[in-house]
VEXLUMVEX-546189 format. One record per residue (C-alpha): z, x, y; residue in three letters; residue number from 0. Coordinates in Angstrom, 2 decimals, decimal comma. Example, Ala and Ser with C-alpha at 12.3 -4.5 7.8 and 13.67 -1.06 7.14 Angstrom:
% VEXLUMVEX-546189
[[7,80 12,30 -4,50] "ALA" 0]
[[7,14 13,67 -1,06] "SER" 1]
This chain:
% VEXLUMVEX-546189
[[0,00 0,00 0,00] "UNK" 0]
[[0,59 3,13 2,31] "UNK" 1]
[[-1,77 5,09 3,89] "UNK" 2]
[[-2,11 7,69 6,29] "UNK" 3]
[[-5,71 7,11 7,43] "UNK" 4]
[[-5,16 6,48 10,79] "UNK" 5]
[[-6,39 2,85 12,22] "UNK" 6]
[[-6,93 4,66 15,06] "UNK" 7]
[[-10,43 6,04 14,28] "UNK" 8]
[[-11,85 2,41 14,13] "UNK" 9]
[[-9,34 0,61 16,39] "UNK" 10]
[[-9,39 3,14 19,77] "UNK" 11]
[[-5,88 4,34 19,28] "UNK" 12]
[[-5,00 7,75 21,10] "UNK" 13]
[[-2,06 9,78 19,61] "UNK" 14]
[[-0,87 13,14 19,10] "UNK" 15]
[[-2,91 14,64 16,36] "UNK" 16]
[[-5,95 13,77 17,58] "UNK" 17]
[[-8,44 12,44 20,21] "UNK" 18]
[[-11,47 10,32 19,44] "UNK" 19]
[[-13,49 9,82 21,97] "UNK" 20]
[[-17,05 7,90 20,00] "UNK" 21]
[[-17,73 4,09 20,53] "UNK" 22]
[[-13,83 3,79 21,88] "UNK" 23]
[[-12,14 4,37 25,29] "UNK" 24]
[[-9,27 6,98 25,40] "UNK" 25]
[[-5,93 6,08 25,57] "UNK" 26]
[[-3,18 8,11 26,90] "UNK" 27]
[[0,10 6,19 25,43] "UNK" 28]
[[0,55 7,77 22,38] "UNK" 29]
[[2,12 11,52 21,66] "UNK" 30]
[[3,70 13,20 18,84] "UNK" 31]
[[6,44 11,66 16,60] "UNK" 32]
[[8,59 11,55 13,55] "UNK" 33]
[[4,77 10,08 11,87] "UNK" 34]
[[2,49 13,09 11,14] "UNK" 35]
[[-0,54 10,84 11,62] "UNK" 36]
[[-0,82 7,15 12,39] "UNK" 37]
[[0,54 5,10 9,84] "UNK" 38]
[[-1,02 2,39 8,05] "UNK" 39]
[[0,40 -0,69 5,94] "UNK" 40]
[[-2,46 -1,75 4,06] "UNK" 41]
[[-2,88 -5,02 1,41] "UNK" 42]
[[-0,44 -7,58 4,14] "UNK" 43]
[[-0,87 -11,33 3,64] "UNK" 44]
[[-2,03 -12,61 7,42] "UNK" 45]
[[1,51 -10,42 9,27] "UNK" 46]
[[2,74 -11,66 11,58] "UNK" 47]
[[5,49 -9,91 12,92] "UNK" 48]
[[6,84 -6,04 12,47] "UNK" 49]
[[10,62 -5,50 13,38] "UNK" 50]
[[12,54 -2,12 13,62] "UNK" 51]
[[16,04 -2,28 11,82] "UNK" 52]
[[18,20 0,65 14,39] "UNK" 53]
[[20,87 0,57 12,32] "UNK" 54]
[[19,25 1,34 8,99] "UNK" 55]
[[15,86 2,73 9,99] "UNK" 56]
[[13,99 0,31 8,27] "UNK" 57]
[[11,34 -2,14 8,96] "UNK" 58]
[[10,56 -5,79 8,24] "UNK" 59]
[[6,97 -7,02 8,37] "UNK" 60]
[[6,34 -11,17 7,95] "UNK" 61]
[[3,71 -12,26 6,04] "UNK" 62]
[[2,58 -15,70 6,63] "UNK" 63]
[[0,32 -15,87 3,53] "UNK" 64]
[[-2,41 -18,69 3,96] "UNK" 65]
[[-2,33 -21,21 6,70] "UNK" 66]
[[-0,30 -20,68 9,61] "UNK" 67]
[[1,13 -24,53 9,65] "UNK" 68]
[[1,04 -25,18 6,17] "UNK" 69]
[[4,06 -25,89 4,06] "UNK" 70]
[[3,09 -24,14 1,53] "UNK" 71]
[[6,36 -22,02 0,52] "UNK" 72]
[[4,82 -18,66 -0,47] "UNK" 73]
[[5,51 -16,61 2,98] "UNK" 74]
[[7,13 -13,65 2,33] "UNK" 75]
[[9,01 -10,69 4,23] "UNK" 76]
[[7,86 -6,75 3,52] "UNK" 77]
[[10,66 -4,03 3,82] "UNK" 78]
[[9,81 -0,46 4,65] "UNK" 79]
[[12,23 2,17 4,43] "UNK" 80]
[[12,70 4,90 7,20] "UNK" 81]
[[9,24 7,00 6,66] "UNK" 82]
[[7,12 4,15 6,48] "UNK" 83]
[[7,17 3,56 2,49] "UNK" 84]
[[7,45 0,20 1,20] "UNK" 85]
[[10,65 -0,19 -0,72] "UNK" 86]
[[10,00 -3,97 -1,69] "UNK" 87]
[[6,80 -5,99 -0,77] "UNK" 88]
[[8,29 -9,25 -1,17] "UNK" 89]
[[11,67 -8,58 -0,33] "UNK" 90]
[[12,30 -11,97 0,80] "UNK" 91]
[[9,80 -14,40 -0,84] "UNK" 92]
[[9,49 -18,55 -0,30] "UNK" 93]
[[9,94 -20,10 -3,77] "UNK" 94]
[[11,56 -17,47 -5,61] "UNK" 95]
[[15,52 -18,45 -6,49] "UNK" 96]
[[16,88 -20,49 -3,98] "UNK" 97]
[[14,56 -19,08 -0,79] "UNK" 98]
[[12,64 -21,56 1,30] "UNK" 99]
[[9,68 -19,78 3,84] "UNK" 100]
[[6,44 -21,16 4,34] "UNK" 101]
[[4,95 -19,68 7,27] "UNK" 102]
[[7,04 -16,71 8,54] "UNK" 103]
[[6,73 -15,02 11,98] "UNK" 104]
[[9,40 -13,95 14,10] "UNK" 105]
[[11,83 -11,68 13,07] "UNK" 106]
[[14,94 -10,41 14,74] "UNK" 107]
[[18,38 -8,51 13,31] "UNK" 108]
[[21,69 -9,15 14,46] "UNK" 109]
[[24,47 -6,99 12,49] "UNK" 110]
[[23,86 -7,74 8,76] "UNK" 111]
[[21,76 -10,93 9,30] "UNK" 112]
[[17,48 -10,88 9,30] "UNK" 113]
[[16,36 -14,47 11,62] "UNK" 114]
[[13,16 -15,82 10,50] "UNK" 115]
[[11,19 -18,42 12,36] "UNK" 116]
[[9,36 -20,53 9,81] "UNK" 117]
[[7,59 -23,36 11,42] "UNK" 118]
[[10,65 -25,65 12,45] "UNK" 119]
[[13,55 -23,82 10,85] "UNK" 120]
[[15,24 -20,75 12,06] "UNK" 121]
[[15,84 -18,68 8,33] "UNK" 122]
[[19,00 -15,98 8,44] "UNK" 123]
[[19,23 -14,04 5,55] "UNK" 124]
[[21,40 -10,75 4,46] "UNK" 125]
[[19,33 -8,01 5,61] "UNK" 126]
[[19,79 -5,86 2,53] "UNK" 127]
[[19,73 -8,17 -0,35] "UNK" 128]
[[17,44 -10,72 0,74] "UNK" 129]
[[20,26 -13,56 -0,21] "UNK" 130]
[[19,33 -16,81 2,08] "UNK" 131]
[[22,68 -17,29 4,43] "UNK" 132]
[[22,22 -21,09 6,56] "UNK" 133]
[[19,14 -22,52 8,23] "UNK" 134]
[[19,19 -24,04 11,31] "UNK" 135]
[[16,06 -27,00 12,16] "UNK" 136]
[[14,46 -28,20 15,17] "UNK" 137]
[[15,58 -31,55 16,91] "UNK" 138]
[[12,51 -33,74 16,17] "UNK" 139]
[[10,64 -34,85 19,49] "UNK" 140]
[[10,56 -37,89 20,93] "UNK" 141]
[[7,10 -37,98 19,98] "UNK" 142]
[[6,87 -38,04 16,09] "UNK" 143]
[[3,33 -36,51 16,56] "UNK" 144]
[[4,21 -33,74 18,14] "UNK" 145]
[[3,56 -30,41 16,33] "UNK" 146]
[[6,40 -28,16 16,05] "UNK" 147]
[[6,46 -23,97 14,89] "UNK" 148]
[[8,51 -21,29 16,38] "UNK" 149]
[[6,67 -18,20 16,06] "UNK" 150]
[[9,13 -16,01 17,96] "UNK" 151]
[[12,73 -15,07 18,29] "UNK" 152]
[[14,65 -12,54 20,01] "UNK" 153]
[[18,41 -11,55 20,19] "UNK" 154]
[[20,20 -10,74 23,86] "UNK" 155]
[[22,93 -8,65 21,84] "UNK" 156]
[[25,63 -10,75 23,48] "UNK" 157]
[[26,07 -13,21 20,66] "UNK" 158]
[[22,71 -15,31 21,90] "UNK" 159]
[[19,28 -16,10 20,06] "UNK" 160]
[[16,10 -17,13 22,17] "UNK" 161]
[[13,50 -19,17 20,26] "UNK" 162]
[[9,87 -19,78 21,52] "UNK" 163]
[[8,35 -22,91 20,25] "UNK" 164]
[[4,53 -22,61 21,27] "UNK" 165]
[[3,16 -25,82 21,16] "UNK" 166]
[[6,08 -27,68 21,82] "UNK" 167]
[[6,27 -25,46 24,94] "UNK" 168]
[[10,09 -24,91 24,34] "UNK" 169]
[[12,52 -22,28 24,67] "UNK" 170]
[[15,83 -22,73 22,78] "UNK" 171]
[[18,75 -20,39 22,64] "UNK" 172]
[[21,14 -20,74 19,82] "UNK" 173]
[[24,71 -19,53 19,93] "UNK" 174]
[[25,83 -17,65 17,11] "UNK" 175]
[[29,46 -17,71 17,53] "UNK" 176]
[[31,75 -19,52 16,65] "UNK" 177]
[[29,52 -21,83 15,00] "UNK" 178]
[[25,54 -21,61 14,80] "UNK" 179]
[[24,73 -23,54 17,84] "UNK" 180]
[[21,09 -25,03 19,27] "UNK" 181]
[[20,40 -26,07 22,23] "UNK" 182]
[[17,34 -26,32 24,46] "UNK" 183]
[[16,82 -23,62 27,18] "UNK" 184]
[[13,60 -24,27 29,10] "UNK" 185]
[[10,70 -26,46 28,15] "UNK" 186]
[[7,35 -28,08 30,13] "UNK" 187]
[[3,91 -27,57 30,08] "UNK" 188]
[[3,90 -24,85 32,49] "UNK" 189]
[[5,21 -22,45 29,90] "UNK" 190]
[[1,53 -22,66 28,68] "UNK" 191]
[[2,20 -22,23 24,55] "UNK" 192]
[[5,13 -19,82 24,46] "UNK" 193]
[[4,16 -17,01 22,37] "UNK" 194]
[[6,04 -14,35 22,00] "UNK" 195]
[[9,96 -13,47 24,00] "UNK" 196]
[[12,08 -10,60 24,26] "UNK" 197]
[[14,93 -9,46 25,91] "UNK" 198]
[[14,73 -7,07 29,19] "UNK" 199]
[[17,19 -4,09 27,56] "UNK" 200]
[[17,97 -2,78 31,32] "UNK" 201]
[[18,61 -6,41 33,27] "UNK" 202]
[[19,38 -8,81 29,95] "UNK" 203]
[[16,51 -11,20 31,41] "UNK" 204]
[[14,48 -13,29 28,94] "UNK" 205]
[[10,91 -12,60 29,10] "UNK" 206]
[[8,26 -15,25 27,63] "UNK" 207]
[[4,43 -14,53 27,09] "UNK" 208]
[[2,43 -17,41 27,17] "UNK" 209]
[[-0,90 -17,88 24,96] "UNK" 210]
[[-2,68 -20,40 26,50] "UNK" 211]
[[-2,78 -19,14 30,08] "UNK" 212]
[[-1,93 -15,33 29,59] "UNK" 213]
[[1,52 -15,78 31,91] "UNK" 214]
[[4,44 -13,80 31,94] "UNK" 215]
[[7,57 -15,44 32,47] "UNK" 216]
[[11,09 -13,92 33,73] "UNK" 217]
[[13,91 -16,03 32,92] "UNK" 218]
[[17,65 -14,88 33,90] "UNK" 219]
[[20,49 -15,97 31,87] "UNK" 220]
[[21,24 -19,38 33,92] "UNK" 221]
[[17,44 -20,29 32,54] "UNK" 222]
[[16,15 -19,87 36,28] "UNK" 223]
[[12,73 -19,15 35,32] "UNK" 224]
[[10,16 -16,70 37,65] "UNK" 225]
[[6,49 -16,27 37,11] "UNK" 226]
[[6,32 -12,46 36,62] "UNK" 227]
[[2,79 -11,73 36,05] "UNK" 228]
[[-0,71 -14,17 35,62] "UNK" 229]
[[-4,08 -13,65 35,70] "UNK" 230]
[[-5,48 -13,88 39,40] "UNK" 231]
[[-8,82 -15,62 40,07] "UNK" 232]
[[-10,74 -12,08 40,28] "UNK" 233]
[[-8,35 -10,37 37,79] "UNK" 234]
[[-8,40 -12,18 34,45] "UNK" 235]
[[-6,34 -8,99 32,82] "UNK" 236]
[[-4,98 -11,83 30,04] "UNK" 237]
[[-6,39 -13,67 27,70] "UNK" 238]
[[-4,19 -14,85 24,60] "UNK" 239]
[[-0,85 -12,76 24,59] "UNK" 240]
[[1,02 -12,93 21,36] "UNK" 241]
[[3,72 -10,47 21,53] "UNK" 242]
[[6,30 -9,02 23,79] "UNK" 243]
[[8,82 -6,23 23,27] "UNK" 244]
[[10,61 -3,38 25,26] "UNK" 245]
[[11,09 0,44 25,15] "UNK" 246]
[[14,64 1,61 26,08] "UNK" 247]
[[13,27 2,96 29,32] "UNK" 248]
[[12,45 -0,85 30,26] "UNK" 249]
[[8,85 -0,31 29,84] "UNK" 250]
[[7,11 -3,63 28,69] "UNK" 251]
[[4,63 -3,61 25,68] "UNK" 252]
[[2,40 -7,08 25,83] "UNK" 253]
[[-0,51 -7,71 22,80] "UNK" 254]
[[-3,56 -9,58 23,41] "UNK" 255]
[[-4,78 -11,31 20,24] "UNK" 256]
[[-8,20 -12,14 21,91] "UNK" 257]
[[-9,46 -9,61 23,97] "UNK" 258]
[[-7,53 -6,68 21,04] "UNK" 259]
[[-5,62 -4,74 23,70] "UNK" 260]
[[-2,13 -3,53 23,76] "UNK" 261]
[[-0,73 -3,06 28,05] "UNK" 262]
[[2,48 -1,31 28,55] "UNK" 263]
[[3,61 -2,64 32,23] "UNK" 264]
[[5,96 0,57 33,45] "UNK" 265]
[[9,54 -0,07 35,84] "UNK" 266]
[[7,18 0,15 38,82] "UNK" 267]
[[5,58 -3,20 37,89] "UNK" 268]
[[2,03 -1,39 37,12] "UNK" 269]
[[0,11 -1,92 34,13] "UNK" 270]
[[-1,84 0,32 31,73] "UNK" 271]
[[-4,56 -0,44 28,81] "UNK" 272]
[[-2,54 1,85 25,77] "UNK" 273]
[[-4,53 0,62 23,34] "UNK" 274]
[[-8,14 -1,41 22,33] "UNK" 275]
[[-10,58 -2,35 20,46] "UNK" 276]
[[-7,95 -3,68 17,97] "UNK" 277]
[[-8,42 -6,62 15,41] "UNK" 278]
[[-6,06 -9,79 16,47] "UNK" 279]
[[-2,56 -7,43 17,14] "UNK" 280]
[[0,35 -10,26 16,95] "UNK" 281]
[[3,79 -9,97 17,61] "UNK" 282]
[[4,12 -5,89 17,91] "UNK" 283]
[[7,58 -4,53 17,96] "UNK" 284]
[[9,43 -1,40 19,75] "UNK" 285]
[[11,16 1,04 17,50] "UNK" 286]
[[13,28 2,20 20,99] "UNK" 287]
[[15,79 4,64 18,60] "UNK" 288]
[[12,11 6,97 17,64] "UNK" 289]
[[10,10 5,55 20,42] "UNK" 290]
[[7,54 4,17 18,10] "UNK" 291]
[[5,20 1,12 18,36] "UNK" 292]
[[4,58 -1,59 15,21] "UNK" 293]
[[1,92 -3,32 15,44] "UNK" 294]
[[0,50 -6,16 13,18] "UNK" 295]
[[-3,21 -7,14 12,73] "UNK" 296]
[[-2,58 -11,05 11,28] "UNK" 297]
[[-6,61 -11,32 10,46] "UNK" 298]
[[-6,89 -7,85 9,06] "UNK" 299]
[[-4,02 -8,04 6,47] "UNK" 300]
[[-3,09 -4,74 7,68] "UNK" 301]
[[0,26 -2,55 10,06] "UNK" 302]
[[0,23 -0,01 11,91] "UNK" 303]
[[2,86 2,58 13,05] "UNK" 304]
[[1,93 5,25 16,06] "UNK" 305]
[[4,38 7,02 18,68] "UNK" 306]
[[5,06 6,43 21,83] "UNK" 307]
[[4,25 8,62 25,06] "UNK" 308]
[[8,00 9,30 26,58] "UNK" 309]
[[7,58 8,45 30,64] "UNK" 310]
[[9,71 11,53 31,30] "UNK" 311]
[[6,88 13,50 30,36] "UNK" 312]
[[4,16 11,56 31,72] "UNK" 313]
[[5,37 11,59 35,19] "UNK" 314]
[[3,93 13,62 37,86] "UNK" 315]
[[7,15 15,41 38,68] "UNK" 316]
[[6,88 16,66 35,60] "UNK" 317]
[[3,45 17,24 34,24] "UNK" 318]
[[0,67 17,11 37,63] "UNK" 319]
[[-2,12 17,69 34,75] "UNK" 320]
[[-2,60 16,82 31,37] "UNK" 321]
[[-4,14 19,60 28,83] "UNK" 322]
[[-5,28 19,54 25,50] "UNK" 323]
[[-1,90 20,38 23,97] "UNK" 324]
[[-0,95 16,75 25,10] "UNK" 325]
[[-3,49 15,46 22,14] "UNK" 326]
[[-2,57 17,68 19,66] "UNK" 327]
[[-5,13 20,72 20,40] "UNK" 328]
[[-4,38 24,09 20,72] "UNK" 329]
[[-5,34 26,30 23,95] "UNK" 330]
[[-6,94 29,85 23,00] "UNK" 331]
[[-4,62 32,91 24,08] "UNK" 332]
[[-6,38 34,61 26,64] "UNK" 333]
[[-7,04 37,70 24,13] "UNK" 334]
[[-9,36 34,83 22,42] "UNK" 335]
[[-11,04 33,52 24,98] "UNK" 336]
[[-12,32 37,14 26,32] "UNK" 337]
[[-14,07 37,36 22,84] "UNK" 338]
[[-12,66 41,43 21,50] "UNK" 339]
[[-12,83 44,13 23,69] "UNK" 340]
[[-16,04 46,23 24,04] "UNK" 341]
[[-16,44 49,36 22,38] "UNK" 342]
């Protein structure tokens, strides 16, 4: 299932190894790390999301496994181990024992417990055997007709879920303590198909991608809710955003299912293509303990795994000019480049 053929030949990828430069623009977001090459998860069932574990340096990949609304009960969740080796490929599988998941795609990890949105129902499970723990279920709408699926969720690390219900155009938060609590947070047709959320690590402010319109949306604790970023009428940067997460220098990583870009949106509000020319990249996920980037590829039944360009040494203060050494080549010595002395 592993493979170290780099995506990044195909899919326009820059990193640390290597630089090509054929039918694909460089990229300058990606620099050596703890991967020798880019790392690919190959033979995925339609992935939705990829989630770092800090704690225990391991990964979680959802795999919705047919139709995204269908309950069918045969999603399952992948676990990698540390270096990017698949320890179980259905760790947590709907249908086997007592486990219920038909469409899984956010994932999030608070202490010992793995969340998993699956269509209406949040899913918690123990993170390292897989044993289903409670479920918690949507309140039905008003509207019996009205579809239902919450294909993102994100933890605040103060004892708080956030749930994005895309098109129910809803944002819950559920309380985890003392009891498992739900209650509705935002909702309205202006949050255009709520896509993917995430929690700011520097300001604790939600932040909401929307599909449908290609909005950002800042939301602060009290659910006071600010239009961050859209498209302007000459500057259509957007088109379907899926996925939101954060490094732990506040950078913002957004995917673009449509147009098959990744944007990383620095502290100083300006954006930057990192990636493109990628196949349908979902709900992507920061490593922020190795500074790594995981990103799925739903229609491709494929992962991928590349590092992350640390801001300290892409600012100006510090480097005024890249060189080849930033891509992984190595400068002649001056002895070399004079070609041996004449005799």
């Amino acid at each position: 299932m592993i493979s170290t053929t780099s995506l990044h030949r195909m899919f326009g990828w820059a990193t640390g190894r290597r630089c090509v430069a054929l039918a694909v623009v460089l990229t300058i977001g990606f620099l050596h790390s703890s991967f020798a090459l880019a790392l690919q998860v190959s033979g995925l069932e339609a992935p939705h999301s990829f989630l770092a574990d800090p704690t225990t340096n391991s990964y979680f990949i959802s795999n919705i496994n047919g139709d995204t609304d269908a309950r069918d009960n045969n999603g399952f969740i992948t676990k990698l181990s540390d270096d990017g080796r698949i320890t179980a490929f259905k760790f947590i599988e709907g249908g086997r024992g007592d486990v219920t998941l038909h469409a899984p795609k956010g994932m999030a990890v608070v202490d010992q417990v793995l969340y998993v949105t699956d269509l209406d129902t949040l899913h918690a499970f123990d993170k390292t055997t897989g044993k289903p723990l409670s479920t918690v279920v949507l309140p039905r709408p008003a509207n019996a007709n009205q579809p239902q699926s919450l294909v993102d969720v994100a933890a605040d690390g103060k004892g708080h879920l956030y749930l994005v219900d895309q098109p129910g155009n809803a944002v819950y938060r559920l309380d985890l303590t003392p009891a498992l609590t739900l209650s509705l947070y935002l909702s309205g047709n202006h949050l255009a198909g709520p896509s993917g959320v995430a929690v700011h690590p520097k300001t604790g402010h939600v932040i909401v991608v929307s599909y449908d319109s290609g909005k950002i949306f800042d939301i602060t604790p009290e659910g006071t809710l600010t239009e961050l970023v859209s498209n302007g009428f000459f500057t259509a940067r957007f088109q379907n955003l899926s996925g939101v997460d954060f490094d732990r220098w506040g950078s913002m990583y957004v995917a673009d299912a449509t147009k098959g870009k990744i944007w990383r949106m620095g502290p100083n509000k300006k954006f930057q293509v990192i990636a493109e020319y990628l196949p349908s990249p979902t709900d992507l996920g920061i490593d922020r303990a190795n500074h790594l980037i995981l990103v799925p590829y739903q229609d491709s039944n494929a992962a991928e795994v590349n590092g992350l360009e640390s801001p300290l040494a892409s600012s100006s203060a510090d480097r005024a000019k890249r060189t080849l050494a930033d891509y992984g080549f190595v400068e002649p010595q001056k002895s070399e480049k004079k070609g041996s002395p004449a005799k």
